[in-house]
C-alpha positions in Angstrom: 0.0 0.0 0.0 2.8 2.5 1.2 4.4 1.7 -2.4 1.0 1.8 -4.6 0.9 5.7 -2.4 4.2 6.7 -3.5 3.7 6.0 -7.0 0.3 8.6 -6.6 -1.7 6.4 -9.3 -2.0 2.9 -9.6 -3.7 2.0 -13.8 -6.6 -0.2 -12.8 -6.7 0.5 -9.5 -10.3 2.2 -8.0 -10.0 5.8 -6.2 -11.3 3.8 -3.5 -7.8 1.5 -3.2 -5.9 4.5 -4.3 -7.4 6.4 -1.1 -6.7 3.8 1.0 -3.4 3.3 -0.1 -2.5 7.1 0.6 -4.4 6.7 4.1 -1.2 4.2 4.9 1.0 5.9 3.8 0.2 9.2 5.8 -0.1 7.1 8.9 3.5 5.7 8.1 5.5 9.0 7.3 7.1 10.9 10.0 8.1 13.8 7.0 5.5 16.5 7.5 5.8 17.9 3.5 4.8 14.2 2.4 2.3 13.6 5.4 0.6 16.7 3.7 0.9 15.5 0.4 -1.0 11.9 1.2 -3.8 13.6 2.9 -4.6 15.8 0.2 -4.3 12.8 -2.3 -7.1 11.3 0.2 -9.0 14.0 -0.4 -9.0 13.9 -4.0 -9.5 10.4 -4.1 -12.3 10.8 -1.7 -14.1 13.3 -3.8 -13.7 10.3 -6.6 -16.3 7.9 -4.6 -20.0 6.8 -4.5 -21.8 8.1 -1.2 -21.4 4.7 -0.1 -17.6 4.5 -0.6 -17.4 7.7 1.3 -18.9 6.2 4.2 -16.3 3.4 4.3 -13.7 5.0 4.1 -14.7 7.2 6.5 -15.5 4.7 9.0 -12.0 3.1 7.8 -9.4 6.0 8.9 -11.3 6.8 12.2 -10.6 3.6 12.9 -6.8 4.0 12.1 -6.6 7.6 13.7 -8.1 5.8 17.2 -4.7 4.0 18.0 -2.8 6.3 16.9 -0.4 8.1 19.3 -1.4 11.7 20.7 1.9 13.1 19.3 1.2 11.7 16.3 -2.6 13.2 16.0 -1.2 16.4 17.1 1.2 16.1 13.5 -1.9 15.6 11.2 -3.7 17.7 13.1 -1.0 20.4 12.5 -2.5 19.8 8.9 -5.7 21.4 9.2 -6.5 25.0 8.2 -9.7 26.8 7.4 -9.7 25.9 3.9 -9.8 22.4 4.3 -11.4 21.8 7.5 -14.5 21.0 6.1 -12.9 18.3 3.7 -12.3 14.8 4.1 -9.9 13.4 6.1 -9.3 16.6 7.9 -13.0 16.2 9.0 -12.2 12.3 10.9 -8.5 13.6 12.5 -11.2 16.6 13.8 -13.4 13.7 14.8 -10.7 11.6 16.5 -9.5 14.9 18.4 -13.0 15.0 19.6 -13.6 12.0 20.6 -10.4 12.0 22.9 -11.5 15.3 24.2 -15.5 14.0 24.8 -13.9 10.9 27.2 -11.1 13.3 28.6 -11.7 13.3 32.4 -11.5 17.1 31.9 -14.6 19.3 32.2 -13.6 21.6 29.5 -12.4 19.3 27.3 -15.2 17.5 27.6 -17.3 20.2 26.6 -14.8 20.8 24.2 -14.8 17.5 22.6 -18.5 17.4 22.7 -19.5 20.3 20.7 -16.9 19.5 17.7 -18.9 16.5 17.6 -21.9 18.4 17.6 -20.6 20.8 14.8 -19.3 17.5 12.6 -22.7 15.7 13.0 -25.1 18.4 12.0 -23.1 20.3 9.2 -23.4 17.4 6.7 -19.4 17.1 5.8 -19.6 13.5 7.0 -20.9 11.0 4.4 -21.8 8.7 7.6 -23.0 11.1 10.1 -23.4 8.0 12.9 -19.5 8.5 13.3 -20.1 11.3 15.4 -23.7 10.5 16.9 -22.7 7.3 18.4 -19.8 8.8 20.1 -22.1 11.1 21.5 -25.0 9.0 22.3 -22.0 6.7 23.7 -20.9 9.5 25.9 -24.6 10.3 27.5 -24.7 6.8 28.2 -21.3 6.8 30.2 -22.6 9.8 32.2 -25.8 7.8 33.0 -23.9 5.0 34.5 -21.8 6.8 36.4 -24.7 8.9 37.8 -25.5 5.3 38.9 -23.0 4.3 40.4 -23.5 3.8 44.5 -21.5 5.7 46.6 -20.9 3.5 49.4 -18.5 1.5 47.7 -17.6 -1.9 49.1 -14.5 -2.4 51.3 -13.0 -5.8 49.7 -13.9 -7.8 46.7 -12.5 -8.8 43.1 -12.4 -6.9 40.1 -11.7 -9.2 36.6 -10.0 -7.3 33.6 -10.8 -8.9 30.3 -8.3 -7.6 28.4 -5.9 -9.1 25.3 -2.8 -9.5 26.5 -2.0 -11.4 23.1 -1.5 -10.3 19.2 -1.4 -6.4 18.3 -3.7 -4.6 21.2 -1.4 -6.6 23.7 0.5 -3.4 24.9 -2.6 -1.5 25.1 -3.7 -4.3 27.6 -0.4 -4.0 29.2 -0.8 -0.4 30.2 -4.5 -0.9 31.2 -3.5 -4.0 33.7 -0.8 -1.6 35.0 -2.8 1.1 35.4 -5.2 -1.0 37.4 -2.5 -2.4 39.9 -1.1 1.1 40.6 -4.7 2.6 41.7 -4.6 -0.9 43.9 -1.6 -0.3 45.3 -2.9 3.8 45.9 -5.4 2.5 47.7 -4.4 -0.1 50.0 -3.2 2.6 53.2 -6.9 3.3 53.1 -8.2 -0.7 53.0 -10.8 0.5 50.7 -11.4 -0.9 47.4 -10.7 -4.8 45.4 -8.4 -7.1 44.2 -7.6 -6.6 40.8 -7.3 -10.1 38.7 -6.2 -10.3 34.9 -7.7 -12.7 32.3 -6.1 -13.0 28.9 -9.5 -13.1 26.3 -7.1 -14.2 23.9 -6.0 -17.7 26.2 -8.5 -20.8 26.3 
């Protein structure tokens, strides 16, 4: 794919391949001039597709953008000006930044994050408009549950993380099952809170 982008246009190949082919590529580079250069081939091979298409590929790069690091999304977002911040793929690295915002333990960010999903929802630059309702609608339904949650919590019990600690999301895991034994360890002085327990999803 990284080879097929270099090359800018592959005979026989659909703008759909060629887009995704330059998505790689941008996600690969680390030279801002050529970073640049991909994601305005995306868009022009975007503009190329059925409505359809559009909504794939969408759905595609957010997926991409998601693991990517926050240095990293702060480099494409560098990319992003006022001419093009209505265009595809500008549009899902404004989504991504959202969405990190929207689950951001921050107030303001939160706020933040919520009303550039707002804006991307209900301005009809997203062929698939769910991208950005369902994080939303995802986010009301976090702050329901945790409106739920009791406050007398219990003194002792077990808490199971189901988490991959196998195959390409294994470091993800790793940081996750650390992050779980270091609030254990904060909170043993006070004997208040569980025993965390990890189970590999990816082990029979």
């Amino acid at each position: 794919a990284v080879e097929k982008a270099k090359a800018k246009d592959v005979d026989g190949e659909s703008a759909t391949m060629r887009g995704r082919a330059q998505a790689v590529y941008a996600l690969k580079t680390a030279d801002s001039h050529a970073m640049g250069a991909a994601l305005d081939q995306m868009s022009s091979y975007y503009r190329q597709m059925s409505a359809q298409e559009k909504a794939s590929f969408e759905g595609i790069f957010a997926d991409q953008l998601r693991w990517q690091q926050p240095n990293f999304l702060g480099q494409l977002y560098g990319h992003i000006s006022t001419k093009n911040a209505t265009a595809f793929p500008y549009t899902i690295i404004n989504l991504e930044q959202g969405r990190r915002m929207l689950f951001s333990t921050d107030a303001n960010y939160k706020q933040s994050g919520k009303e550039i999903l707002e804006s991307l929802a209900g301005s009809g630059v997203l062929a698939d408009p769910a991208l950005a309702t369902s994080l939303l609608d995802a986010a009301r339904e976090q702050e329901s549950a945790l409106q739920m949650l009791p406050t007398d919590m219990p003194s002792e019990g077990t808490v199971a993380l189901l988490l991959p600690m196998q195959g390409k999301y294994a470091p993800y895991a790793e940081k996750i099952s650390k992050g779980a034994q270091a609030a254990q360890h904060a909170r043993a002085p006070s004997q208040v809170g569980a025993t965390v327990t990890g189970v590999d999803t990816g082990s029979a």
